[in-house]
N, C-alpha and C positions, 0 to 999 in steps of 0.2 A: 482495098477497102478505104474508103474515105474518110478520114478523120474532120469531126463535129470545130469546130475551133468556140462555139458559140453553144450553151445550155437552152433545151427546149424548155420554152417556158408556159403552160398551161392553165395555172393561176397565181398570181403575183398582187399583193397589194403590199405598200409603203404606207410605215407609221413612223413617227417624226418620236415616240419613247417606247422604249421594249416592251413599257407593262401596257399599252395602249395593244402591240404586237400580240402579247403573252394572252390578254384578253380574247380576241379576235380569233386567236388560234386555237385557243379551248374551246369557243363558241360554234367554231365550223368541226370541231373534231369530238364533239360530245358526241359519244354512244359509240364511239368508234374504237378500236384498236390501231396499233401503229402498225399494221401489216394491212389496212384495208387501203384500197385504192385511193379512196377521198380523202385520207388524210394528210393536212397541212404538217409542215415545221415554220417554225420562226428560223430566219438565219440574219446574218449583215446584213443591210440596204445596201445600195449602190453608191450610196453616200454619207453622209452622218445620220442612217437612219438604221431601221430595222423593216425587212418585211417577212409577210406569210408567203411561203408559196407552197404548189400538190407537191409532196412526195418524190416524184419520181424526178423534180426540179429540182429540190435538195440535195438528192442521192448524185445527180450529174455533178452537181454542181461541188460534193465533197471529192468526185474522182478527177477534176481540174489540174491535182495536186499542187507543186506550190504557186501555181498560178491561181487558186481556188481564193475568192472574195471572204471567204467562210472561217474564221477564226472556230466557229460553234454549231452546234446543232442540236433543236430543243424539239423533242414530240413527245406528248402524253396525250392519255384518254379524257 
């Protein structure tokens, strides 16, 4: 079996403050629960930032272990 070395990434956007993030994330995830397909988390940016990205980009990206960008991980409805 082949090992990923790189998270798939299916939607990602970059915001430059977490509460600009925080926003964004509640906006695409109203009416949703944290077990539906289309829901976002906010995590680290790739650099001094924050972004939204699906779900199942988060989830990859928390089993990186201590390779993982991801200090955190934020989903509500």
């Amino acid at each position: 079996m082949k090992m990923r070395t790189e998270p798939i990434m299916d939607y990602f956007e970059c915001f430059a403050t977490e509460e600009e993030a925080v926003a964004v994330h509640r906006e695409v995830n109203r009416g949703l629960n944290s077990k539906d397909p289309a829901c976002c988390a906010v995590v680290d940016g790739p650099e001094d930032n924050y972004a939204v990205v699906d779900l199942e980009t988060a989830k990859d990206l928390l089993n990186f272990g201590e390779e993982s960008p991801l200090p955190c991980l934020i989903v509500t409805d």
